[in-house]
Structures are given as structure tokens and as C-alpha cells.
N, C-alpha and C positions, 0 to 999 in steps of 0.2 A: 926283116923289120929294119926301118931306118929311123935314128933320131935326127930330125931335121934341124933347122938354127934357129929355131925357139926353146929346144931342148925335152920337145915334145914327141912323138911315137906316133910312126905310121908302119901300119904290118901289111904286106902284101901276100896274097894266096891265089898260088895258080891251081887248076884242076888240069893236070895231065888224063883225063879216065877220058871215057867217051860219052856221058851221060851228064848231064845239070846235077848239083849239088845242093839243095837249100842249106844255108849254116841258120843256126838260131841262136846261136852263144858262143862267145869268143870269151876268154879266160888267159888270164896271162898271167904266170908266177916267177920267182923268182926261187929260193931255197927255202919259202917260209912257205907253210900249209894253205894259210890264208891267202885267196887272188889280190897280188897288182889293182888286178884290172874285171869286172865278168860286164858285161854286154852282151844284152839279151836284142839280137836280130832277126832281119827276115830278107837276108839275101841271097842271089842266087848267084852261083859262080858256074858260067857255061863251059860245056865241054871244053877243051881247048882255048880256052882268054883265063884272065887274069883280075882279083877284086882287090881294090884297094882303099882301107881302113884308116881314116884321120882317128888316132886313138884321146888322144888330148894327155895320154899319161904324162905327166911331169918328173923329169929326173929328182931325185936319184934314182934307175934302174940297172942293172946288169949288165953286163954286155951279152949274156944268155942269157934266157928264157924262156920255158915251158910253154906252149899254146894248147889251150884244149878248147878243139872245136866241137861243138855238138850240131849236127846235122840230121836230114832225115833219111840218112844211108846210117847212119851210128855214128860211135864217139872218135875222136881222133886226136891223139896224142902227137906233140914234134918238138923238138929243141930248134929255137929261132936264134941265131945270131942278129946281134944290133949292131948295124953299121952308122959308119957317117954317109950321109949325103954325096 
């Protein structure tokens, strides 16, 4: 993920597998129970490329973060570091 110089979130996801992924829901926490962030989509991330997410979150955030993707392979859990630009 990158906070960009609006101080706003963009999250990047590659798919290393060999197969198309649909995501439907992107979630993003921080140490509190409750989502940051949940967006509910309908994208596809192809084999081998890479999707990228204008999030609009507004700092204060993290500099880590939980991502919980929901897909139609199943759920997927990852700790995102947030960089600068």
C-alpha cells in the first residue's frame, strides 16, 4: 500500500497463481476490531498482472495493516506495509 501526497491510500495486489481471481471485498484494519476501511467490489485480478485500489482512506492510518480480501477462491488474510510514494 502507498500513502500518496494527499495523505490518502492506494493498495496494490498482485496475483502470482495461474488462475483469475475475482475479489469482492477489500477490508483494511489497523489494531481495532472494527474495519478502516470494507469495499465491497467486483474485480478481477489476472493471472500474472497486478490491480490497483484508489482507497480515499484518510490518514491517520498505520504504517501496517491487516488486508482481508474476500474472493471467489476464499478468504485471504495479509499484513500490508504503507509506504511513501
Amino acid at each position: 500500500a502507498t500513502r500518496n501526497a494527499a495523505g490518502t491510500l492506494a493498495l496494490s495486489v498482485r496475483n502470482s497463481g495461474n488462475a483469475h481471481v475475482k475479489v469482492t471485498r477489500l477490508s483494511l484494519y489497523d489494531d481495532a476490531e472494527s474495519p478502516l476501511l470494507d469495499k465491497a467490489t467486483s474485480e478481477y485480478v489476472l493471472a500474472g498482472e497486478s490491480r490497483e485500489w484508489s482507497l480515499g482512506l484518510a490518514e491517520p492510518f498505520a504504517d501496517r495493516l491487516t488486508l482481508h480480501a474476500v474472493t471467489h477462491a476464499g478468504d485471504h488474510r495479509a499484513l500490508v506495509d504503507v509506504t511513501e510514494p
